[in-house]
ZAMIRO-639701 format. One record per residue: x negated, y, z of N, C-alpha, C, O in turn. Coordinates in steps of 0.1 Angstrom, whole numbers, plus 5000, padded with zeros to 4 digits. Atoms other than C-alpha are relative to their C-alpha. Layout:
BEGIN
XYZXYZXYZXYZ
...
***
This chain:
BEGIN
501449955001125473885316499249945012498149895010
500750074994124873755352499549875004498849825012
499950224998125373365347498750014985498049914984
500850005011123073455314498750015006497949954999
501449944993119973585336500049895010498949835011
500650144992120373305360499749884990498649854988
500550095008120473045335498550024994497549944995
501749975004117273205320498849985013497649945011
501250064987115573155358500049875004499149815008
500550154997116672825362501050025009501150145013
498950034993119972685386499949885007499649775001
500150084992120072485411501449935003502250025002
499150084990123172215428499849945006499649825002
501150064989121972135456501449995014502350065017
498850044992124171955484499050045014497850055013
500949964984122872045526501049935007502349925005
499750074985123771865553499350005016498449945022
501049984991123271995583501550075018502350165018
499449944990125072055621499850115001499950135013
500349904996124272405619499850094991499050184990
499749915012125572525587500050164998499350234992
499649904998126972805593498650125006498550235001
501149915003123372955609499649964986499950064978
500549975010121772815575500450124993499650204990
499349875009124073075556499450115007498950194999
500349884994122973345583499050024994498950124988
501449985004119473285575499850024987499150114983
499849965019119973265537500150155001499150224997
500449865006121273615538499350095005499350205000
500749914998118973765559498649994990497650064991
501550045010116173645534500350034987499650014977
499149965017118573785505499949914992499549944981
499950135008118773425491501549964997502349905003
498750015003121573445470501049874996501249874984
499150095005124073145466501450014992501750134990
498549975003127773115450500749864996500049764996
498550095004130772885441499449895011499049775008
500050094990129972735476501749915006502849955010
499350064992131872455488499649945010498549885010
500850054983131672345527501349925002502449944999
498850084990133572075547499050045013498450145013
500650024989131972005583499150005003498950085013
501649984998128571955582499749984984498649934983
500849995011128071955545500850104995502050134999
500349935011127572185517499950024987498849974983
500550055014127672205480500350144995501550174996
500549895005126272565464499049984989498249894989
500849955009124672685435498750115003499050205010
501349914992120972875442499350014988499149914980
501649985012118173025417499349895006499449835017
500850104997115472815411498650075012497850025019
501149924994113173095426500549985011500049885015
499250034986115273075458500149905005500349905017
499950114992115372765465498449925009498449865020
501150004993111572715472499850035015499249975024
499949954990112372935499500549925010500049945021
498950104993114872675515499049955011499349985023
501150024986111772535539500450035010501249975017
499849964987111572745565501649965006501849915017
498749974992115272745571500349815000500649785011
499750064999115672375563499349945017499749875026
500650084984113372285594500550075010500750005020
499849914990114572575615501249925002501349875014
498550034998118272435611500449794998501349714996
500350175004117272045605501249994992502449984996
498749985009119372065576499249884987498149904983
500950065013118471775545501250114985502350164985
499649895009118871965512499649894990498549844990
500750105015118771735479501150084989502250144991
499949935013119171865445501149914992500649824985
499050065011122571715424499950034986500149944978
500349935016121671925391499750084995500350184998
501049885002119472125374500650054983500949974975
499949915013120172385342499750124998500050195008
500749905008118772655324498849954996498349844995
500750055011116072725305498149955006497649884998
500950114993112672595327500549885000499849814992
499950175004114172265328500249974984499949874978
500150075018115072285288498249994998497649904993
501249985008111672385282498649905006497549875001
501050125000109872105305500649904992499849844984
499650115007112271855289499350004985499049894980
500249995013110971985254498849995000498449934991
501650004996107472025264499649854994498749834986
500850115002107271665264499949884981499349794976
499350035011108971635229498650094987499050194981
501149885006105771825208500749954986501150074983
499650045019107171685168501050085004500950184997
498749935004110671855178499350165000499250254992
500849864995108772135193499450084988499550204986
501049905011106572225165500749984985500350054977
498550035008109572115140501050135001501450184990
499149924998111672385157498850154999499250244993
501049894999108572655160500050064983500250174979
500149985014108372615121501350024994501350084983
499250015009111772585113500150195004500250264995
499849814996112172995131499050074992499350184987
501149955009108773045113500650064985500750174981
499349985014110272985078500950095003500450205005
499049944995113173135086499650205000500050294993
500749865001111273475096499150034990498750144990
500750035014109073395061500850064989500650174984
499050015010111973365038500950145001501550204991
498849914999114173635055498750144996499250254996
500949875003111373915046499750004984498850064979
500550035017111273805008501050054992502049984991
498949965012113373964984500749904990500149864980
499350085010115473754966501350014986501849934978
498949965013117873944942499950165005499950225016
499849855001117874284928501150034991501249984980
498549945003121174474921499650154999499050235005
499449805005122274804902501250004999501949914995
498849965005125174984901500350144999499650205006
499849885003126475304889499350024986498950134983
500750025011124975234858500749974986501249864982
499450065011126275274827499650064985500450034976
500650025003123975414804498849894996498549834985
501150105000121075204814500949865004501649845014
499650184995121974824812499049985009498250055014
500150154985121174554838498949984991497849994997
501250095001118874404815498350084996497250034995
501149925000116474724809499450025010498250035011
500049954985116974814845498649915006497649945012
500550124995115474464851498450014993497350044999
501349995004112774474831499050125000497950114995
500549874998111774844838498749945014497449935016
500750064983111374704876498849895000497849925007
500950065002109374414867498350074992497150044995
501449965006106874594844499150115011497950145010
500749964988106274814877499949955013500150025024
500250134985105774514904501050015007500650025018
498750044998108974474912501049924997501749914987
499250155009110574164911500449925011499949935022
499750114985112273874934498949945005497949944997
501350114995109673664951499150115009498250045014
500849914991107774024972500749995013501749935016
499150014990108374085004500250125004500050214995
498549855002110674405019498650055001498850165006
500549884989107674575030498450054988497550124989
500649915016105974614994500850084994500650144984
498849905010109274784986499650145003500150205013
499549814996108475184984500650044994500450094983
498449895004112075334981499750134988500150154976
499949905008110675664971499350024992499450124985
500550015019108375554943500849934987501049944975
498650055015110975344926501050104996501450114984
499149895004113275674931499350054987499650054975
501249905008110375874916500049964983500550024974
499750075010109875624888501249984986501149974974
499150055004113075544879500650194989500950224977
499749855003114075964876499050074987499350144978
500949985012110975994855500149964987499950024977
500050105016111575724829501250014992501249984980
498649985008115475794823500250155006500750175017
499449874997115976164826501350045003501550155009
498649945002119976194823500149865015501149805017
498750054985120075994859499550105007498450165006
499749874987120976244885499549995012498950085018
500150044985120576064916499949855000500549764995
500650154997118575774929500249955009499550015018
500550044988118975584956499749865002500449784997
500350155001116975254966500049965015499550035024
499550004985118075084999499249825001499449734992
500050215000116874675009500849995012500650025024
498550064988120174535026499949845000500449774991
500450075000118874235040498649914992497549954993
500650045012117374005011499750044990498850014982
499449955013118674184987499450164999499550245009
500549895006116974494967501650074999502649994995
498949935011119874764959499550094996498550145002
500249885004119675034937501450104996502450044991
498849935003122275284931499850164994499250255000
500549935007122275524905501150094996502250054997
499349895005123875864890499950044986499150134984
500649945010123775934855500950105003501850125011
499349865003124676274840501349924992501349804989
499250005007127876314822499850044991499650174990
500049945014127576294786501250004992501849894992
499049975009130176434763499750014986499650124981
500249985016129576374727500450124993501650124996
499549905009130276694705500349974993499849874987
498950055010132776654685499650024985499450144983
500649945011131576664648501050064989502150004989
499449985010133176824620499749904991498649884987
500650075010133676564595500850084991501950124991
499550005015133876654561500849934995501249845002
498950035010136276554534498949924991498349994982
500650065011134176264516500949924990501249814996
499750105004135976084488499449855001498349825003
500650135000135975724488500949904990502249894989
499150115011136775444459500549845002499649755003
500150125002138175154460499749894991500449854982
500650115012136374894442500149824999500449755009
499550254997136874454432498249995009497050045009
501450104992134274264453500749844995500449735001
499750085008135774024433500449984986501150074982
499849985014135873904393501549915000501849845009
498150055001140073804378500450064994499750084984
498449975005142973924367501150085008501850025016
499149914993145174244378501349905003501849824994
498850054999148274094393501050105002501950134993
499849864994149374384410500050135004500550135015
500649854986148574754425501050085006502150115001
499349934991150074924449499150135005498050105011
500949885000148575284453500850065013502150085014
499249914991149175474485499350155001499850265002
501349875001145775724483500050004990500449914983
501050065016144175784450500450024994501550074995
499650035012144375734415499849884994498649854992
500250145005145075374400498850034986498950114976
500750035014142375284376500049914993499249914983
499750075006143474984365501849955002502349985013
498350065002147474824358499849855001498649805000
499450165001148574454360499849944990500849964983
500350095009147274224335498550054997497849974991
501550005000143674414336499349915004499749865015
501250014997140574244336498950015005498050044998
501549934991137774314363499049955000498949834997
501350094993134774244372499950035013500850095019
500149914984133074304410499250134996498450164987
500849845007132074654409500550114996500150234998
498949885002134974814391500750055010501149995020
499049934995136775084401501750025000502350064990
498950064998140074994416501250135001502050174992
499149855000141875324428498650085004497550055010
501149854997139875714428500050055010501050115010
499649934989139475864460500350164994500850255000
499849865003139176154435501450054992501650024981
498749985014142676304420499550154996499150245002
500149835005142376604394501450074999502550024994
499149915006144376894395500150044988499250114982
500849945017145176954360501050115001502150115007
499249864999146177324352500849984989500949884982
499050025012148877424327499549994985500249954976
500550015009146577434301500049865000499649824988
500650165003146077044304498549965008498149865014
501950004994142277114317500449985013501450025018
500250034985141076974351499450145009498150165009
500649914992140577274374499449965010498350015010
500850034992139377094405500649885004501649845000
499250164992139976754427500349995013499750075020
499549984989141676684457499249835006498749735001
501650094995139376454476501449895015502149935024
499450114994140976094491499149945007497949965004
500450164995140075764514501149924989502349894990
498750115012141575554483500149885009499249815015
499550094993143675334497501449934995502350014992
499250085008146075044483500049875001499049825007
500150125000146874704478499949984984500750034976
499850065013145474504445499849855004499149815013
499650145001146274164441499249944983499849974972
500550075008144073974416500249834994500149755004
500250125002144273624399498549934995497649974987
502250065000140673414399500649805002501349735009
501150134996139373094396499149955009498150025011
501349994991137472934422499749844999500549765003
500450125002135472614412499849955010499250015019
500750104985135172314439499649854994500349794986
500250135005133071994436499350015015498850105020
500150114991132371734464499649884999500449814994
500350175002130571394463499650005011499050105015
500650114988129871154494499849894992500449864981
501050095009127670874484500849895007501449915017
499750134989128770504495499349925010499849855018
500850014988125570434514499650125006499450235000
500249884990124670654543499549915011500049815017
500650034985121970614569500750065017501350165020
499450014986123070594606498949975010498249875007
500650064994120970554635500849925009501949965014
499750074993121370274655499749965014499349845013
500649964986120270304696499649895006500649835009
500050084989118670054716500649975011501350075014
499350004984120169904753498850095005499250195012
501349994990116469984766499550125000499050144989
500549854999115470354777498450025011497849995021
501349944992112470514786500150125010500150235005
499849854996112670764814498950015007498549905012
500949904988110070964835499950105003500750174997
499049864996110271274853498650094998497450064995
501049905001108471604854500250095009501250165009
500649914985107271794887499750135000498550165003
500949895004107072134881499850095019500750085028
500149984986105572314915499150164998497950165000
500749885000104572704911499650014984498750104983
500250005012104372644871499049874996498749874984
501250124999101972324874500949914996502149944998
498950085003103572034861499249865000498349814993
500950175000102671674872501349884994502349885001
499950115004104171364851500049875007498949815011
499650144993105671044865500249934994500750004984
499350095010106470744845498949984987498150064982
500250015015105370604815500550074986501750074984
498949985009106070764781499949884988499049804985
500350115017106970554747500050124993500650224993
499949875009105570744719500049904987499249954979
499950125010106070434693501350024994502349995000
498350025005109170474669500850105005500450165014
499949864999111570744669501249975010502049885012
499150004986113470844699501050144999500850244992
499249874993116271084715499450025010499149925017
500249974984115271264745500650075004500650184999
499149894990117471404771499250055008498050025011
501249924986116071624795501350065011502150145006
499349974989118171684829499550005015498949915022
500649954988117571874858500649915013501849905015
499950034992117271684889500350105019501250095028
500149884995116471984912499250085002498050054998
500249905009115672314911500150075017501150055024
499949904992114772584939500250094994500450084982
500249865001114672954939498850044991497650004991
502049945006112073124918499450085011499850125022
500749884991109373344931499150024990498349954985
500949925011108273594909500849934989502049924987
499550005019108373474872499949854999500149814987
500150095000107773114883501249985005502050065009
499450074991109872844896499249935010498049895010
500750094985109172694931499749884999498549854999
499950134997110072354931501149964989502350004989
498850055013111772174899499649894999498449874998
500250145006112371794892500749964983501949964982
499350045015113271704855499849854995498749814993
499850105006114371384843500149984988501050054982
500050015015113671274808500749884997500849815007
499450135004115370994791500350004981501050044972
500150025019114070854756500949884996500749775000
499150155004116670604739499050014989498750124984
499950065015115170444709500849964989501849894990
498750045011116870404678499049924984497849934983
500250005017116370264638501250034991502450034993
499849925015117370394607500949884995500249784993
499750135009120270124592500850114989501050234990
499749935013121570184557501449925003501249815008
498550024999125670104559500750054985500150134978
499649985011127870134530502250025004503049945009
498849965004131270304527501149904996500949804990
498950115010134770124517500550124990500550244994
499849915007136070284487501450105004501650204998
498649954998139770384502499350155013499650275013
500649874990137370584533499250094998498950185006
500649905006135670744508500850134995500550254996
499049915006138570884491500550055010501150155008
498649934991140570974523498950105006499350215010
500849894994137171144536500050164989499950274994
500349945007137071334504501550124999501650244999
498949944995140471424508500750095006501650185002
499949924981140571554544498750144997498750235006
501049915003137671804531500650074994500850194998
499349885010139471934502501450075007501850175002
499049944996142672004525499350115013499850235014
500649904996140472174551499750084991500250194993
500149865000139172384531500850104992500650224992
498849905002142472494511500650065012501150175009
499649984991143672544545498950155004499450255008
501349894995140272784553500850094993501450174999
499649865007141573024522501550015001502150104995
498449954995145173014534499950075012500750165013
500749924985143473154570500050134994500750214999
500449895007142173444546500650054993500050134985
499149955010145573524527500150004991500950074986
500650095011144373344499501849924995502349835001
498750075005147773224481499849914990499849984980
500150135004147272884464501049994988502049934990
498950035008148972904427499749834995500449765002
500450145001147572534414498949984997498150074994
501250074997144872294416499549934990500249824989
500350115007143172114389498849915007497749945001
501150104990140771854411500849904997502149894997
499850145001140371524402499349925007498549995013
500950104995138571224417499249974987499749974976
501050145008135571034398499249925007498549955017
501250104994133670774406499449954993500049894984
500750085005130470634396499449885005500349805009
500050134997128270334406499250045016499049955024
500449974990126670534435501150065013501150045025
499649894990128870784449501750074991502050074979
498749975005132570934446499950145002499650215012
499549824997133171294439501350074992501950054981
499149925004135471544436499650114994498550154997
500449915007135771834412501350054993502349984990
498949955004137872064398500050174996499150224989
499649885002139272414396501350085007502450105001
499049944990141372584420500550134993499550214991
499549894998143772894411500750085008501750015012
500149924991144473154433500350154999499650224992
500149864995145773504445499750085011500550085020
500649954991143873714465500450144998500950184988
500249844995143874084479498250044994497150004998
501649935001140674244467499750145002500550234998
500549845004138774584471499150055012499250025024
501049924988136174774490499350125001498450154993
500549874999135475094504498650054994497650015001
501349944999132575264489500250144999501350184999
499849875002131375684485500749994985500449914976
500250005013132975814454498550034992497750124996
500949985010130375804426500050154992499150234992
499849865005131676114409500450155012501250155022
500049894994131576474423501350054997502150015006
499049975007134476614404499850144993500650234992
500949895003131876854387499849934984499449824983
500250015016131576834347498750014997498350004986
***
């Protein structure tokens, strides 16, 4: 702390030479002129002295015919003439602490937590639609109108608290604990129905009542198993129903038509070497244009960010964007007939492969190739067993 406070007055090393050392020192301390890390031989001297103190040195240097010259000077008077004479660094460094105390009073990101009701992205746009947003600075922040606010607009939060930790907005929040009430559900039947047209293969009933057997005929729409079963009394008659989630496996056989043509000509574009690029300046939402554009003939344009500051507010600061238009034309190319067929191919086994993903069992295929003088296609008839059926309410009450 004390080498800190001298350095801030200014330090002296200063050598003396003088037959009559030893009074200099007397006289030093009766004048409370402090020195330290003195070294002495015979008639010389070499000490450290404030800069304020050494002015003083006069009197005693004549009193004691002592010469006194200065070896080396540090702290901050001598930084501050050296820099004096330096004014670009000077006002370079004035600005760079400027910004610095600018920037650090600006809000730059707002945070929630404890939040699990209200999302992040309502939170966000709550705050915004009441002037609250990145780009302000801390000292538009009032805490306890955002509390106020915020308590007002979502009732089930508990506790508010809004704090700015550094840069950075926090909010931290409480909702209530909500516990759903538990509902009574009822006993609704439900049927299983085709969502597809075929041929029974199968059923397997685990809920329910089967309404169709193995070699039936459906359509989409019929009813597959009943969520409703009747109790029948001893007389034979239905006294009432016992109420299901119908549930089972039916297995159907279906047809599923596929046709395919690729043509043997097919346009392609084709790219120029030679690109057009120019950039775009955006500066607070303003946007100034560099470069030439080509608007002749049709193009690709990339667009890539060069750089990109911080927003403020709802704008960006500072953005450079690079465009880059290739030119192309339109050529007409023509197919070989072997890469026609292997493309046509590679399609049809994709997409048998798609209904094998879907449990789809593959009994046989009738697809053929044809070709005419344009274009090659495929076509056919695929057979197939599938799982079908889909929850709906029952239709019937179990009411006559």
């Amino acid at each position: 702390m004390v080498n800190a406070l001298r350095k801030l007055q200014g330090i002296l090393y200063v050598k003396v030479t003088s037959m009559y050392l030893t009074r200099f020192f007397n006289i030093c301390k009766a004048k409370n002129i402090c020195v330290w890390d003195v070294t002495r031989t015979e008639n010389v001297a070499f000490f450290y002295i404030a800069l304020k103190d050494f002015y003083e040195l006069g009197d005693i240097r004549r009193k004691t015919d002592s010469s006194v010259k200065i070896i080396s000077r540090s702290g901050f008077p001598f930084f501050w003439q050296k820099m004096s004479k330096r004014k670009v660094f000077l006002g370079g460094l004035v600005a760079c602490f400027a910004a610095i105390y600018l920037f650090a009073g600006i809000i730059w990101s707002i945070e929630i937590e404890g939040n699990r009701r209200l999302t992040t992205n309502e939170f966000q746009k709550f705050v915004n639609e009441n002037g609250v947003h990145t780009g302000i600075t801390r000292f538009q922040i009032k805490e306890q109108e955002i509390e106020k606010l915020l308590c007002d607009a979502y009732p089930y939060i508990t506790w508010c608290s809004v704090r700015v930790v550094g840069t950075k907005l926090c909010v931290s929040i409480k909702e209530g604990e909500f516990v759903p009430q538990e509902s009574q559900v009822l006993p609704t039947p439900t049927d299983l129905v085709a969502d597809t047209e075929g041929i029974v293969d199968s059923i397997v009933v685990r809920k329910g009542e089967a309404k169709v057997v193995s070699g039936n005929e459906i359509k989409k729409g019929d009813c597959l198993i009943s969520g409703l079963v009747p109790i029948v009394g001893d007389d034979g008659s239905i006294i009432n129903y016992q109420f299901y989630d119908a549930d089972g496996d039916v297995i159907v056989q279906k047809s599923i038509p596929y046709s395919e043509s690729i043509s043997f000509c097919y346009e392609t574009p084709v790219f120029s070497d030679k690109e057009n690029r120019f950039y775009d300046i955006n500066v607070l939402g303003r946007f100034v244009h560099v470069g030439l554009r080509q608007k002749d003939g049709p193009f690709v344009e990339i667009e890539e960010p060069v750089l990109k500051l911080p927003t403020v507010g709802k704008n960006t600061f500072f953005s450079i964007h690079r465009h880059t238009r290739k030119p192309y034309e339109i050529r007409t190319l023509k197919r070989e007939k072997n890469d026609v067929k292997n493309m046509l191919l590679q399609n049809f086994r994709k997409y048998i492969l798609s209904l094998q993903e879907k449990g789809v069992q593959i009994i046989e295929n009738d697809v053929k190739i044809v070709t005419d003088g344009k274009q090659m296609r495929m076509q056919g008839t695929i057979y197939v067993k599938c799982v079908t059926g889909r929850r709906i309410p029952s239709m019937k009450t179990g009411e006559d």
